[in-house]
N, CA, C and O atoms as a Tripos MOL2 file, in Angstrom:
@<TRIPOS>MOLECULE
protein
  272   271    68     0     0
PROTEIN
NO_CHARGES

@<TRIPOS>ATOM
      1 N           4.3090   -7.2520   19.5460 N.3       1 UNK1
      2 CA          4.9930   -7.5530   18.3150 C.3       1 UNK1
      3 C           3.9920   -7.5810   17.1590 C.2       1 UNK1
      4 O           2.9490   -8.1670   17.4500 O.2       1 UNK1
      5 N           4.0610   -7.0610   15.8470 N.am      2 UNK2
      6 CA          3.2570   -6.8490   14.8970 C.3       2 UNK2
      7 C           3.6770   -8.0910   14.0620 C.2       2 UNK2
      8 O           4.8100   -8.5700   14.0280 O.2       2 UNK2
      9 N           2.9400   -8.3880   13.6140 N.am      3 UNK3
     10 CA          2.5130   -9.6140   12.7090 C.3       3 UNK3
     11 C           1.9900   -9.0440   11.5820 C.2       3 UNK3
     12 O           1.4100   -7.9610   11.5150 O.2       3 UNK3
     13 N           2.3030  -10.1030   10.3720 N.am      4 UNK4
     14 CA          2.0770  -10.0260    8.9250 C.3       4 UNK4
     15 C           1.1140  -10.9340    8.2860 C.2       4 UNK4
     16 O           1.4390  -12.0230    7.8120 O.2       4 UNK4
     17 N          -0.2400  -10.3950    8.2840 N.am      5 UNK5
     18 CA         -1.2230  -11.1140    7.5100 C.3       5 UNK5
     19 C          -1.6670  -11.3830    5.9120 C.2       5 UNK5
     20 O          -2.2400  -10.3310    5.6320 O.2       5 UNK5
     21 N          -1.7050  -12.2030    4.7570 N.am      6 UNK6
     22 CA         -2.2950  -11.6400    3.7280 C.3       6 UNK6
     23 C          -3.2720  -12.2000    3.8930 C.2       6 UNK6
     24 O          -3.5680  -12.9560    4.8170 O.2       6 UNK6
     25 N          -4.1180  -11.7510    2.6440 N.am      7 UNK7
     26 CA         -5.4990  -12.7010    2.4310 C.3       7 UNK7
     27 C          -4.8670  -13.4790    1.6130 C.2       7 UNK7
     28 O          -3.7010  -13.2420    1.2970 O.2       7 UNK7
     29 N          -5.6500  -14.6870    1.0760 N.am      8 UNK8
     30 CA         -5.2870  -15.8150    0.6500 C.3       8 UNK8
     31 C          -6.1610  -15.5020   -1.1680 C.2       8 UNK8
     32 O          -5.6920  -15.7730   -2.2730 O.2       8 UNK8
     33 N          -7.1490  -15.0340   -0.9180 N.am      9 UNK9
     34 CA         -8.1140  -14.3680   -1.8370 C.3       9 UNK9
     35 C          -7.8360  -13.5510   -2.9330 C.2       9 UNK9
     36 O          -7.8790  -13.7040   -4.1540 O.2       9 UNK9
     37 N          -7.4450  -12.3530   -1.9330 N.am     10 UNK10
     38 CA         -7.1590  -11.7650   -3.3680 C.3      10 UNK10
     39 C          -4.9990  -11.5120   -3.0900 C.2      10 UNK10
     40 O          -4.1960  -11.6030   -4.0180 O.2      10 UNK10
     41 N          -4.7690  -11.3300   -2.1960 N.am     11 UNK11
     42 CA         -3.4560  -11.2880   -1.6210 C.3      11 UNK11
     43 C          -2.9810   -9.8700   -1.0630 C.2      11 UNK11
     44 O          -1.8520   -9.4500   -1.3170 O.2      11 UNK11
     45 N          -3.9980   -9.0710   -0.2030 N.am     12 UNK12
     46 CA         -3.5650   -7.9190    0.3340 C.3      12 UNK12
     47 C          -3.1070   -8.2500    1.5960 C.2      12 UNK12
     48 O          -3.4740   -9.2520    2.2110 O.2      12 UNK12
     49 N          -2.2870   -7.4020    2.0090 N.am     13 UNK13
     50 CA         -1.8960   -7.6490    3.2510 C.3      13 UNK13
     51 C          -1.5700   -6.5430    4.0930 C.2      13 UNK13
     52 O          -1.3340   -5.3880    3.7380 O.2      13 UNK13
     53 N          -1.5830   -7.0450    5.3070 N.am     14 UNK14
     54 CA         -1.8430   -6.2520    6.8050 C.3      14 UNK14
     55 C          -1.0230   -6.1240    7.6970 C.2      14 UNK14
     56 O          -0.0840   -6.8240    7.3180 O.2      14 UNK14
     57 N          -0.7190   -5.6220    8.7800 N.am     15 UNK15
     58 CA         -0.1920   -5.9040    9.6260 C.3      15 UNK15
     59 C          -1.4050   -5.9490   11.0210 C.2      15 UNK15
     60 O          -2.5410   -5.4750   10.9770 O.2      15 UNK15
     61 N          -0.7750   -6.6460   12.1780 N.am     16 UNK16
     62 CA         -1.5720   -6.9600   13.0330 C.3      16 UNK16
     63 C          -1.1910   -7.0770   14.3060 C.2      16 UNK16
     64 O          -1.1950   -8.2330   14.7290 O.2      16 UNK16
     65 N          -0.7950   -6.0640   15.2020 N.am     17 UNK17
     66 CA         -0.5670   -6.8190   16.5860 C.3      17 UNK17
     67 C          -0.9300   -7.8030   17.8910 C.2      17 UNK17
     68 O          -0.1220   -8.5210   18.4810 O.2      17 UNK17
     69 N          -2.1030   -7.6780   18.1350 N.am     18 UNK18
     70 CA         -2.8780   -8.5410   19.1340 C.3      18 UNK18
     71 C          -3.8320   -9.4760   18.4130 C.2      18 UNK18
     72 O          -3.9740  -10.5260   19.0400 O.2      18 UNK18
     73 N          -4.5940   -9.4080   17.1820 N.am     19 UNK19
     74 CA         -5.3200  -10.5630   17.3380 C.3      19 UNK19
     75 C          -5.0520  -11.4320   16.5730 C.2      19 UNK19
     76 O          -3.8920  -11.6020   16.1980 O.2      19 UNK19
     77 N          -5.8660  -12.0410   16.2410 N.am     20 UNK20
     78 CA         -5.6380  -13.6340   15.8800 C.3      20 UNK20
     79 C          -6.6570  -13.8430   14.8520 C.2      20 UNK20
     80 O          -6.2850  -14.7140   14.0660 O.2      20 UNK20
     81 N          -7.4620  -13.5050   14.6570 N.am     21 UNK21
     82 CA         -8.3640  -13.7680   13.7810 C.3      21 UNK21
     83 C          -8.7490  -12.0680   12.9010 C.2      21 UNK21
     84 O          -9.5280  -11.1850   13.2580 O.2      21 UNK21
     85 N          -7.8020  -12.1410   11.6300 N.am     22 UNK22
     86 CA         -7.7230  -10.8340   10.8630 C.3      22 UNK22
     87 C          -9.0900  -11.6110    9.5660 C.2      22 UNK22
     88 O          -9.5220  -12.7240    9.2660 O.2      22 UNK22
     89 N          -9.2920  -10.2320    9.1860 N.am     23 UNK23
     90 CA        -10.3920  -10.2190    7.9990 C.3      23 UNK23
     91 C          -9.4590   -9.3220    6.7350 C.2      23 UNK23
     92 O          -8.3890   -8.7150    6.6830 O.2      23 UNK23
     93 N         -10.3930   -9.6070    5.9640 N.am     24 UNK24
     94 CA         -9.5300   -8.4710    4.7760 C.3      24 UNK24
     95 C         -10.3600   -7.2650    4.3920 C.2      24 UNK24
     96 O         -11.4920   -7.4000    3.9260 O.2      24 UNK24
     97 N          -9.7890   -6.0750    4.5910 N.am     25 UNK25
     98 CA        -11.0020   -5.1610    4.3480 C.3      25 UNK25
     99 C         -10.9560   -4.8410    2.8840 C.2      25 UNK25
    100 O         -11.5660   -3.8440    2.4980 O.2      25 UNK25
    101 N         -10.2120   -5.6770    1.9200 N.am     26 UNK26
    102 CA        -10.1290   -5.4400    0.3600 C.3      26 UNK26
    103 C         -11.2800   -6.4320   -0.1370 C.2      26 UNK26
    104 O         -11.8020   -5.8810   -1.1060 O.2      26 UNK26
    105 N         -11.8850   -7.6360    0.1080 N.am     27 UNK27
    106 CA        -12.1550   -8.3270   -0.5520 C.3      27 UNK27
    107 C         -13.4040   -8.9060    0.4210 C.2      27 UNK27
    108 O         -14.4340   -9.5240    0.1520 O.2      27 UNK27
    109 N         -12.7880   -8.3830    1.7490 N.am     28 UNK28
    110 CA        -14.4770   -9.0460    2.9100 C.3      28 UNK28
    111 C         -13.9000  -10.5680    3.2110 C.2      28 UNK28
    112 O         -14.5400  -11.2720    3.9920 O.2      28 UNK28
    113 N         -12.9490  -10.9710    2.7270 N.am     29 UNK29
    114 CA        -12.5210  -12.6300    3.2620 C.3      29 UNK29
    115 C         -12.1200  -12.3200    4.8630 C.2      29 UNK29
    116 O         -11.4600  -11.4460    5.4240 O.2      29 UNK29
    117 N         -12.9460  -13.6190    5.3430 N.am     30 UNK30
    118 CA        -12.7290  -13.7820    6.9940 C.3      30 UNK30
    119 C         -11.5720  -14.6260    7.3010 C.2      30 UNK30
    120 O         -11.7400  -15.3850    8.2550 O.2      30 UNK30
    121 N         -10.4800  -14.6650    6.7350 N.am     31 UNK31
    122 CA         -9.8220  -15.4790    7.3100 C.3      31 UNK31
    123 C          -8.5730  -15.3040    6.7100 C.2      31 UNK31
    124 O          -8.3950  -15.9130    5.6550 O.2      31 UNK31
    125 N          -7.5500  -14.5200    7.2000 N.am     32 UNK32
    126 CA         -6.2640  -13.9870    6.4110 C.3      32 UNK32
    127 C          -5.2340  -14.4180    7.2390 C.2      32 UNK32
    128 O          -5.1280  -14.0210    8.4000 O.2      32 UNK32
    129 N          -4.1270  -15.5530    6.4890 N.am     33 UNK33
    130 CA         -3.4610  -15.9010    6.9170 C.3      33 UNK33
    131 C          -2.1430  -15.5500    7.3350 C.2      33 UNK33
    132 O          -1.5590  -14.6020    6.8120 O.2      33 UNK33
    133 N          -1.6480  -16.2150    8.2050 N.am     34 UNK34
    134 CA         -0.0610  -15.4980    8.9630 C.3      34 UNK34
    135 C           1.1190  -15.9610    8.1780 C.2      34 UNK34
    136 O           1.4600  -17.1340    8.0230 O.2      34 UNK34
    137 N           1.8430  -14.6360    7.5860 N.am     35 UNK35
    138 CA          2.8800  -14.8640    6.6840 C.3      35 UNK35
    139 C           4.1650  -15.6210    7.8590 C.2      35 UNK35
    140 O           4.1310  -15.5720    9.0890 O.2      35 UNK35
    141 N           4.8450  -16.0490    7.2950 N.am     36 UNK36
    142 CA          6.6390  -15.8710    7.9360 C.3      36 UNK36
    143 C           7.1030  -14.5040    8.1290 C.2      36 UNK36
    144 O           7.5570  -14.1610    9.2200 O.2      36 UNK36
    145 N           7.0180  -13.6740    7.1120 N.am     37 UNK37
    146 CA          7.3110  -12.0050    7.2620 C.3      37 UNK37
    147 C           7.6490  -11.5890    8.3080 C.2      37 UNK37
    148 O           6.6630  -11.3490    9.0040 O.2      37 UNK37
    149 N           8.7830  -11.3260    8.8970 N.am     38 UNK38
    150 CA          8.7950  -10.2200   10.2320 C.3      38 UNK38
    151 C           8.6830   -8.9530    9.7110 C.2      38 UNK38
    152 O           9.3000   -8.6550    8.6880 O.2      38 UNK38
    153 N           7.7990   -7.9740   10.4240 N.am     39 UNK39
    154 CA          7.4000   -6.7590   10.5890 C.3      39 UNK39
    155 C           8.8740   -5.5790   10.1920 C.2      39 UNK39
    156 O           9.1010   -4.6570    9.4090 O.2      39 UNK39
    157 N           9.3640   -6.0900   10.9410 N.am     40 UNK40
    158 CA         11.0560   -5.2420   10.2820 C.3      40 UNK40
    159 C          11.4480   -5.1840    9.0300 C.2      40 UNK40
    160 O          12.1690   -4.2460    8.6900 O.2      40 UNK40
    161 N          10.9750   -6.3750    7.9010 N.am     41 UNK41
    162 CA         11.5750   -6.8070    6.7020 C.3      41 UNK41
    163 C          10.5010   -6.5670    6.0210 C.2      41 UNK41
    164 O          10.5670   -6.3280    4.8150 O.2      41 UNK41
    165 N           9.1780   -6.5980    6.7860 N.am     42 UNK42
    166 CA          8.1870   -5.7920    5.5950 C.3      42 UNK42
    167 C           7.8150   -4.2590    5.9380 C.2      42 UNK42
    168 O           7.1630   -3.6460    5.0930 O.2      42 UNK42
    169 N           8.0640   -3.8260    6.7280 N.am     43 UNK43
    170 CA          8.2040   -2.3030    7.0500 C.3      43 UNK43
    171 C           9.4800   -1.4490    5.6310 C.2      43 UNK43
    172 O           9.3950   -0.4550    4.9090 O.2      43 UNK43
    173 N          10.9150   -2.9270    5.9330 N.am     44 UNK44
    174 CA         12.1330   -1.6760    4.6850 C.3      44 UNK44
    175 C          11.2350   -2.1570    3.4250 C.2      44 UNK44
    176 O          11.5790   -1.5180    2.4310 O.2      44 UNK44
    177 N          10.2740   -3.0090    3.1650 N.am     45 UNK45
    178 CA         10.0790   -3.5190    1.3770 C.3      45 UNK45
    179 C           8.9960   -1.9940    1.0270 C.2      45 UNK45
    180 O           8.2000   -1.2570    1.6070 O.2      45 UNK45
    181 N           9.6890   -2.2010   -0.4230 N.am     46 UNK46
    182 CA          8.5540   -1.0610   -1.1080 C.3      46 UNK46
    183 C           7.4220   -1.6010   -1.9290 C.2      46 UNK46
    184 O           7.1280   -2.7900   -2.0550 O.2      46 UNK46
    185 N           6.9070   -0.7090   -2.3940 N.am     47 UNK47
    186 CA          5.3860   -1.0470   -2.4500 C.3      47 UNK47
    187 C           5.8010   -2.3760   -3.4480 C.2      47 UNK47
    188 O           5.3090   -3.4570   -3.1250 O.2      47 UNK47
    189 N           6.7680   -2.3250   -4.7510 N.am     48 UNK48
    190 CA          6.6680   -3.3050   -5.6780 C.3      48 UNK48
    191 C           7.0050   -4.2860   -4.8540 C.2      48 UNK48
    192 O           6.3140   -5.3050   -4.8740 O.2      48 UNK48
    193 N           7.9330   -4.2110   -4.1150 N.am     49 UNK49
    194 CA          8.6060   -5.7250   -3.6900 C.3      49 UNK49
    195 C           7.7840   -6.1880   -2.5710 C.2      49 UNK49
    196 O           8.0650   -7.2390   -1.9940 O.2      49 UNK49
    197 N           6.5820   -5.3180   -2.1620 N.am     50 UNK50
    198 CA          5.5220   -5.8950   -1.0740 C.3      50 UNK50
    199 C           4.3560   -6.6600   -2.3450 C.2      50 UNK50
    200 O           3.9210   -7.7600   -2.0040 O.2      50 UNK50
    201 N           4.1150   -6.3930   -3.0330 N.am     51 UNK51
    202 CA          3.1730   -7.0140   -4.0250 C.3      51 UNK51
    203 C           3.7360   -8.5390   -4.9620 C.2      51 UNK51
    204 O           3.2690   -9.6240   -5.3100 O.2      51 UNK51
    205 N           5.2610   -7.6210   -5.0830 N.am     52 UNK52
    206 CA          6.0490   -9.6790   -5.8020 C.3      52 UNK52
    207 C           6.0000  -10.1580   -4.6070 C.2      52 UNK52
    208 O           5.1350  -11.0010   -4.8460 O.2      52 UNK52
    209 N           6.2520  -10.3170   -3.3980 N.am     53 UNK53
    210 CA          5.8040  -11.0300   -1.9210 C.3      53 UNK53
    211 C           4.8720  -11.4430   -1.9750 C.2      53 UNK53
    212 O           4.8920  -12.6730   -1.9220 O.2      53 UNK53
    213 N           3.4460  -10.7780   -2.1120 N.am     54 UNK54
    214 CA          1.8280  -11.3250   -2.4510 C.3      54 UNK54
    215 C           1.7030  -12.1500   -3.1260 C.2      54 UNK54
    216 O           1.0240  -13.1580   -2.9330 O.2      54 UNK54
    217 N           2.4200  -11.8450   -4.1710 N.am     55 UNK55
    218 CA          2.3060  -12.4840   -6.0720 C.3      55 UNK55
    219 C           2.4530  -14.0350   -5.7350 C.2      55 UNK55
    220 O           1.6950  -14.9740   -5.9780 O.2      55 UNK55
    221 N           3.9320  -13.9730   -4.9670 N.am     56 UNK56
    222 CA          4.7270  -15.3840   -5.0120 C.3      56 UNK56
    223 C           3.8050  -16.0110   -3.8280 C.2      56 UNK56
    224 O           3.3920  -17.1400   -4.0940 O.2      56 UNK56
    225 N           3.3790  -15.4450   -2.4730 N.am     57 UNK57
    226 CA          2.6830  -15.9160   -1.4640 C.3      57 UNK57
    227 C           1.5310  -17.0750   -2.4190 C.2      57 UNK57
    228 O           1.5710  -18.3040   -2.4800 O.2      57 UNK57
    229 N           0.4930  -16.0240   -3.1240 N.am     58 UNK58
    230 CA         -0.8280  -16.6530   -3.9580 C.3      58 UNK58
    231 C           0.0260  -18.0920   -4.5740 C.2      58 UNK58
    232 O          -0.0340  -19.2170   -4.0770 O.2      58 UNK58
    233 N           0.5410  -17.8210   -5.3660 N.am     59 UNK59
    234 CA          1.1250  -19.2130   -6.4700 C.3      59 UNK59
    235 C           1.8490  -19.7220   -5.4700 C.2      59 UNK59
    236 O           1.9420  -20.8600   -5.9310 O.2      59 UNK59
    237 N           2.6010  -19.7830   -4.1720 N.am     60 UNK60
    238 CA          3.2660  -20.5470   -3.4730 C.3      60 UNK60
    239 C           1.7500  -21.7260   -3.0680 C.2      60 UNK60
    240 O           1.3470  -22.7250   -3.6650 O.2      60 UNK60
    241 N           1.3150  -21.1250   -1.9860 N.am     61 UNK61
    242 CA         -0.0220  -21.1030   -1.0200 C.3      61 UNK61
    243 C          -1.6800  -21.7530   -2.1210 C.2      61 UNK61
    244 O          -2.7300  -22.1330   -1.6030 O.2      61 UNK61
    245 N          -1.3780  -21.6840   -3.7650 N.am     62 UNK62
    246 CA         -2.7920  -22.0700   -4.5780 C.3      62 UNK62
    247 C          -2.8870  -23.8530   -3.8640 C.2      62 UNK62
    248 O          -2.2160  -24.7730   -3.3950 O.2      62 UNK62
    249 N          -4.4800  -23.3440   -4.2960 N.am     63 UNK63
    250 CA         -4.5410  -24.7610   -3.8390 C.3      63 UNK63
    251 C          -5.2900  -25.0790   -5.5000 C.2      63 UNK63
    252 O          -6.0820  -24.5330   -6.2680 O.2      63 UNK63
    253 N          -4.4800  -26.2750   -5.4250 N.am     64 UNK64
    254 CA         -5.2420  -26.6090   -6.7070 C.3      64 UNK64
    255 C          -6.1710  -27.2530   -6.8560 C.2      64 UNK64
    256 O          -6.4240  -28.1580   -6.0610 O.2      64 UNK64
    257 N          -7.1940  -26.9030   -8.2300 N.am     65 UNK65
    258 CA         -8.4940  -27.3670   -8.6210 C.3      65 UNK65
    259 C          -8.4560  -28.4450   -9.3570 C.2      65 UNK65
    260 O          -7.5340  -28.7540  -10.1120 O.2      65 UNK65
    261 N          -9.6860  -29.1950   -9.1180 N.am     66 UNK66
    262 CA         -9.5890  -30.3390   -9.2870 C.3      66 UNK66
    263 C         -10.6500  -30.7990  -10.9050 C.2      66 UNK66
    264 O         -11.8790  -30.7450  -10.9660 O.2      66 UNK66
    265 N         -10.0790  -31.0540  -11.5860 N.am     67 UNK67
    266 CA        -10.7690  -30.8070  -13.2070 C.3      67 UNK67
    267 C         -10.6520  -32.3540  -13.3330 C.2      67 UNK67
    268 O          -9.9180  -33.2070  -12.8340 O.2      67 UNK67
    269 N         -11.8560  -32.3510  -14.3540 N.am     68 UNK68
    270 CA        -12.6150  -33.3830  -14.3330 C.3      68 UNK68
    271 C         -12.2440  -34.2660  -16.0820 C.2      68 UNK68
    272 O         -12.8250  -35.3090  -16.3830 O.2      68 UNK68
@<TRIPOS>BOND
     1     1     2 1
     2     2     3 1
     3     3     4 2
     4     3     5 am
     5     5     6 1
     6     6     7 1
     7     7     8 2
     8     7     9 am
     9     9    10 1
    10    10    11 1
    11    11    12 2
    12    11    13 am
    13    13    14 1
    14    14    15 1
    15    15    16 2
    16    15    17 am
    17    17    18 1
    18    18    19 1
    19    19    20 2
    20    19    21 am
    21    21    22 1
    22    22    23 1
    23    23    24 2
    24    23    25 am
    25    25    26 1
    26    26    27 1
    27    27    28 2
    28    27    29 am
    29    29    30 1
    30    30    31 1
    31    31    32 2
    32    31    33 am
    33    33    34 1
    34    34    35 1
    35    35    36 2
    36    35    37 am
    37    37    38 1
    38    38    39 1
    39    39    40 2
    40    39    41 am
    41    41    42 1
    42    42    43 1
    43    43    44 2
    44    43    45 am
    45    45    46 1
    46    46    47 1
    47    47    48 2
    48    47    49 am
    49    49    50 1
    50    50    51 1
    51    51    52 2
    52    51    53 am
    53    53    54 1
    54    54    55 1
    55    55    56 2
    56    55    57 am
    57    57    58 1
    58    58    59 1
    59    59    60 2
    60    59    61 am
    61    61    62 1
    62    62    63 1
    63    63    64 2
    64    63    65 am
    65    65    66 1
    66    66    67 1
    67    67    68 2
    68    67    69 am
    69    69    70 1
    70    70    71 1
    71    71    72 2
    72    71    73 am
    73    73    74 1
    74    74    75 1
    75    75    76 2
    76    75    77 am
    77    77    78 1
    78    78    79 1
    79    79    80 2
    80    79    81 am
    81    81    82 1
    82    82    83 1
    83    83    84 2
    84    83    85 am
    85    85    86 1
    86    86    87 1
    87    87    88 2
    88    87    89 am
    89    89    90 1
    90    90    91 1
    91    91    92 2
    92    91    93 am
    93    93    94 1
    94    94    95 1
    95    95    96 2
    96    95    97 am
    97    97    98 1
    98    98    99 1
    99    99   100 2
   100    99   101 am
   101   101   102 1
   102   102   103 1
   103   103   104 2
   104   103   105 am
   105   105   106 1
   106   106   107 1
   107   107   108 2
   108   107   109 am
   109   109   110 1
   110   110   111 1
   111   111   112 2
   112   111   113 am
   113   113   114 1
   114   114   115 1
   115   115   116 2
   116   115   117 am
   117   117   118 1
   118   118   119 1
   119   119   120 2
   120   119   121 am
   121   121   122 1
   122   122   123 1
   123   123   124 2
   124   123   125 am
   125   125   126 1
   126   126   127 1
   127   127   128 2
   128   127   129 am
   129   129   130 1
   130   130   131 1
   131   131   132 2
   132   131   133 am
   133   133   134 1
   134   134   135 1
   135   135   136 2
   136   135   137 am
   137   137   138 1
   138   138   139 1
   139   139   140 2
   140   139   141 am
   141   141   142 1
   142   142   143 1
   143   143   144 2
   144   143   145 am
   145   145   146 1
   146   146   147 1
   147   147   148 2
   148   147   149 am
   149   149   150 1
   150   150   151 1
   151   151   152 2
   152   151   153 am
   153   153   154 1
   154   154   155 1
   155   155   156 2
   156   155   157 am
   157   157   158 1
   158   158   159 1
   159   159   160 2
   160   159   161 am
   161   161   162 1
   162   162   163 1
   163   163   164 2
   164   163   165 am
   165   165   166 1
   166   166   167 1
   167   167   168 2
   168   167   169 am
   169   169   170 1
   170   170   171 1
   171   171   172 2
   172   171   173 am
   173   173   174 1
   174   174   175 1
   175   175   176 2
   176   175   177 am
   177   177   178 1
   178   178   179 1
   179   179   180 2
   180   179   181 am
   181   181   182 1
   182   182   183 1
   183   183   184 2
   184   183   185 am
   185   185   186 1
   186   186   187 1
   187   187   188 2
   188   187   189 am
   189   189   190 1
   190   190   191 1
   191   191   192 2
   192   191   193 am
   193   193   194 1
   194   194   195 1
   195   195   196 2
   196   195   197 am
   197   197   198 1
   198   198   199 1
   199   199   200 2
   200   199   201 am
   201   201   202 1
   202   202   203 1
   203   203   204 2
   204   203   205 am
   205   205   206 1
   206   206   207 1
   207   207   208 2
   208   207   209 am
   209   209   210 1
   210   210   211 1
   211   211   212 2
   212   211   213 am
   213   213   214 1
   214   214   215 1
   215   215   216 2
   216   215   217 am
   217   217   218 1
   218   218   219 1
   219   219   220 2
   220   219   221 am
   221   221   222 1
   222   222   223 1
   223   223   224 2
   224   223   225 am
   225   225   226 1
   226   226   227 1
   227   227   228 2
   228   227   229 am
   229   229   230 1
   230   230   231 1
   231   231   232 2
   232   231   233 am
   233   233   234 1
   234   234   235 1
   235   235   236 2
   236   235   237 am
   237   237   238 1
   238   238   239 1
   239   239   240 2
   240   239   241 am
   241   241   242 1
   242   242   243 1
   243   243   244 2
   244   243   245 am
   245   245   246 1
   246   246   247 1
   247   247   248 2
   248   247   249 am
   249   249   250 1
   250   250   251 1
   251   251   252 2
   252   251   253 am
   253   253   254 1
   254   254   255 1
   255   255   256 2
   256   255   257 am
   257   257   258 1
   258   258   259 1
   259   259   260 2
   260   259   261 am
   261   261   262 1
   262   262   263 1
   263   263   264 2
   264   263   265 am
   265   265   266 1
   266   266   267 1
   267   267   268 2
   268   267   269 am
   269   269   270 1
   270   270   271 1
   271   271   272 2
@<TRIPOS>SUBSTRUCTURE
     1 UNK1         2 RESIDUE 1 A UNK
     2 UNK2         6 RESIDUE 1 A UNK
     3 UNK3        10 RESIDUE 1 A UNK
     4 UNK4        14 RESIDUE 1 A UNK
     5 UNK5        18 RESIDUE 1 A UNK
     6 UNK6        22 RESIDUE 1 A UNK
     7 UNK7        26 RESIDUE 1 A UNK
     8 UNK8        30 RESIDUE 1 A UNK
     9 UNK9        34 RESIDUE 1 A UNK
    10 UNK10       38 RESIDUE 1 A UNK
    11 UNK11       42 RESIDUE 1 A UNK
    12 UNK12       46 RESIDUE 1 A UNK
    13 UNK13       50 RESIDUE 1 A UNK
    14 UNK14       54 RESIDUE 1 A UNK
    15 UNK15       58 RESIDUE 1 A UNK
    16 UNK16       62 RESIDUE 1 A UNK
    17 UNK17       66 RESIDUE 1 A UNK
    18 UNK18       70 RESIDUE 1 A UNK
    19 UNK19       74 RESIDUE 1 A UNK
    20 UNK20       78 RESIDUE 1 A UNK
    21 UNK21       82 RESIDUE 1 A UNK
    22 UNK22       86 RESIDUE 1 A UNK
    23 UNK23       90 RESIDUE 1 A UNK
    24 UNK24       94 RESIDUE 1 A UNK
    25 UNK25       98 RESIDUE 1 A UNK
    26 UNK26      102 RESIDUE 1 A UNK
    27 UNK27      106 RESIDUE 1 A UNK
    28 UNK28      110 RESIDUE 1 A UNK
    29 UNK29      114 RESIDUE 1 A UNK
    30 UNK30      118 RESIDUE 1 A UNK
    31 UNK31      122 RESIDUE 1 A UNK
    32 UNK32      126 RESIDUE 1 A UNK
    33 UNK33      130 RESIDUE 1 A UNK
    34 UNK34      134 RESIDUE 1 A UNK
    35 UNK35      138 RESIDUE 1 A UNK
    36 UNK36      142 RESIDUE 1 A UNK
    37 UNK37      146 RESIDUE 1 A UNK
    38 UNK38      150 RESIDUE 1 A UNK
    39 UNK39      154 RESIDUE 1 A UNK
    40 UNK40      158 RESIDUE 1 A UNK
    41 UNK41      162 RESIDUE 1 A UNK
    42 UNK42      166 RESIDUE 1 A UNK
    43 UNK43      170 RESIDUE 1 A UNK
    44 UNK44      174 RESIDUE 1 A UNK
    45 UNK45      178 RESIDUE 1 A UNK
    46 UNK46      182 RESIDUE 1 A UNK
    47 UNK47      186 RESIDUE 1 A UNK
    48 UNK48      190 RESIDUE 1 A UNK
    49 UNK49      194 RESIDUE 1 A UNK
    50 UNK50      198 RESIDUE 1 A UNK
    51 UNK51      202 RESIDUE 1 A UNK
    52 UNK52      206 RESIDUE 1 A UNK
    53 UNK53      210 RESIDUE 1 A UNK
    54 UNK54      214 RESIDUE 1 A UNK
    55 UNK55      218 RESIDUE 1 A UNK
    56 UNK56      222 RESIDUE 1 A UNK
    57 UNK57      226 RESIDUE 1 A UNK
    58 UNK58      230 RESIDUE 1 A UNK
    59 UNK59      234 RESIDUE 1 A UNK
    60 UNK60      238 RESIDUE 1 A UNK
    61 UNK61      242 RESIDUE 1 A UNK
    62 UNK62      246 RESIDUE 1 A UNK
    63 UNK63      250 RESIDUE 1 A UNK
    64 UNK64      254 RESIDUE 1 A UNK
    65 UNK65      258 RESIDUE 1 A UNK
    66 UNK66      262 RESIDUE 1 A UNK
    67 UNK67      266 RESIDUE 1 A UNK
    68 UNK68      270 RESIDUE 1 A UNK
């Protein structure tokens, strides 16, 4: 079963069947996390509606900074 990774970084994303520990080959981040996404529902999205997915993932997923 293929799995849906983005990076958290910059927000590209992958697909992945067997492993567990994905990298991003856009940005070099070691550690790209596992969407909800099933593979079926990001296979029909097109390129725009795979990037507003990213968009909303980043601003869902920010972690916020801490200002002084």
């Amino acid at each position: 079963m293929l799995k849906v990774y983005i990076c958290p970084v910059c927000g590209w994303m992958r697909t992945v069947s067997r492993r567990r520990d994905v990298e991003c080959h856009q940005c070099g981040n070691s550690a790209m996390a596992l969407t909800k996404l099933e593979y079926g529902k990001y296979a029909g999205m097109s390129g725009r509606e795979r990037a507003d997915y990213a968009e909303s993932w980043l601003y869902i997923h920010k972690i916020p900074s801490v200002e002084e």
